[in-house]
C-alpha positions as CSV (number, residue, x, y, z in Angstrom):
1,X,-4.2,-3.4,-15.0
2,X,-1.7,-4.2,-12.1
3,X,-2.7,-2.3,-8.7
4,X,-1.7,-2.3,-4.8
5,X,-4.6,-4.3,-3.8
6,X,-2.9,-7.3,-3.2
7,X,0.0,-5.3,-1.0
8,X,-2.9,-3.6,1.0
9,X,-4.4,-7.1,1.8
10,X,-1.4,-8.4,2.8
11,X,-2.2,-6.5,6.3
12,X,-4.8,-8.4,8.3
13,X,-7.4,-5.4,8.8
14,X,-7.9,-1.9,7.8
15,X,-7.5,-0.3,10.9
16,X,-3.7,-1.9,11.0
17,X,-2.9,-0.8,7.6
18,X,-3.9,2.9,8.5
19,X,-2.2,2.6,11.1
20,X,1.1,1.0,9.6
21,X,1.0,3.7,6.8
22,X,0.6,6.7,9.4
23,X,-3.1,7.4,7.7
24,X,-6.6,7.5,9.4
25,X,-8.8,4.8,8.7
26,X,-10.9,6.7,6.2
27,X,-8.3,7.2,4.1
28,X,-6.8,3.6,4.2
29,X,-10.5,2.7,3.2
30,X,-10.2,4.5,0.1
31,X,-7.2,3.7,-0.5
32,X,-8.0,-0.4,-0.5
33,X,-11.1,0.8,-2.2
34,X,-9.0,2.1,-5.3
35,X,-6.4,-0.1,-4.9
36,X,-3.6,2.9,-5.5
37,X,-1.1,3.9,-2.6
38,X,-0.2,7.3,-2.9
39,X,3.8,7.4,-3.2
40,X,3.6,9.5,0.1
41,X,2.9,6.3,1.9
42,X,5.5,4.5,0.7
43,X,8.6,4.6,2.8
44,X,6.4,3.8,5.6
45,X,4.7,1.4,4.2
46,X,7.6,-0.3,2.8
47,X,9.1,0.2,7.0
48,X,5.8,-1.6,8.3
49,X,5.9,-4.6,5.9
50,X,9.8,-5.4,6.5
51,X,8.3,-5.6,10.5
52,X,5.4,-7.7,9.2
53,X,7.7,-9.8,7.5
54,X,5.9,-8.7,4.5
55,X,9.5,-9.6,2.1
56,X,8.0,-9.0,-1.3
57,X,7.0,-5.6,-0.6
58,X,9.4,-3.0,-1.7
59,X,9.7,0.4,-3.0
60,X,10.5,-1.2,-6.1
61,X,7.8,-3.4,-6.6
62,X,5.4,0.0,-5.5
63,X,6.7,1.7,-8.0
64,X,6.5,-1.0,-10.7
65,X,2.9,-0.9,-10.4
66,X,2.4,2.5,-10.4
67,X,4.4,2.7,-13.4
68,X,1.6,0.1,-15.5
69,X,-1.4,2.5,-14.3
70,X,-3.2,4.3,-17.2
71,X,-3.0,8.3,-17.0
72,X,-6.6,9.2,-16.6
């Protein structure tokens, strides 16, 4: 099963993700944790890692992987 781990750990620690994504660090914890970005992160996301220079991650690419998870 594909996830957004490997997007999250793109950033260099947790506290800069949260931050990037406009989340508090609790939540960016559990996020990495589940390895699932809520679509309401996104955009910004997407806004951080074009500044990062992060050029694989897109809204597409998101999206792709949150179309192969399993419904639970």
């Amino acid at each position: 099963m594909s996830t957004h781990k490997p997007i999250i750990e793109l950033w260099p620690d947790i506290n800069t993700f949260a931050r990037d994504i406009g989340a508090n660090t609790n939540v960016a914890r559990g996020i990495r944790e589940r390895g699932w970005i809520p679509s309401w992160y996104w955009l910004a996301l997407t806004n951080a890692a074009k500044q990062r220079g992060f050029e694989k991650v897109s809204l597409e690419r998101l999206a792709k992987i949150e179309s192969q998870r399993k419904p639970k």
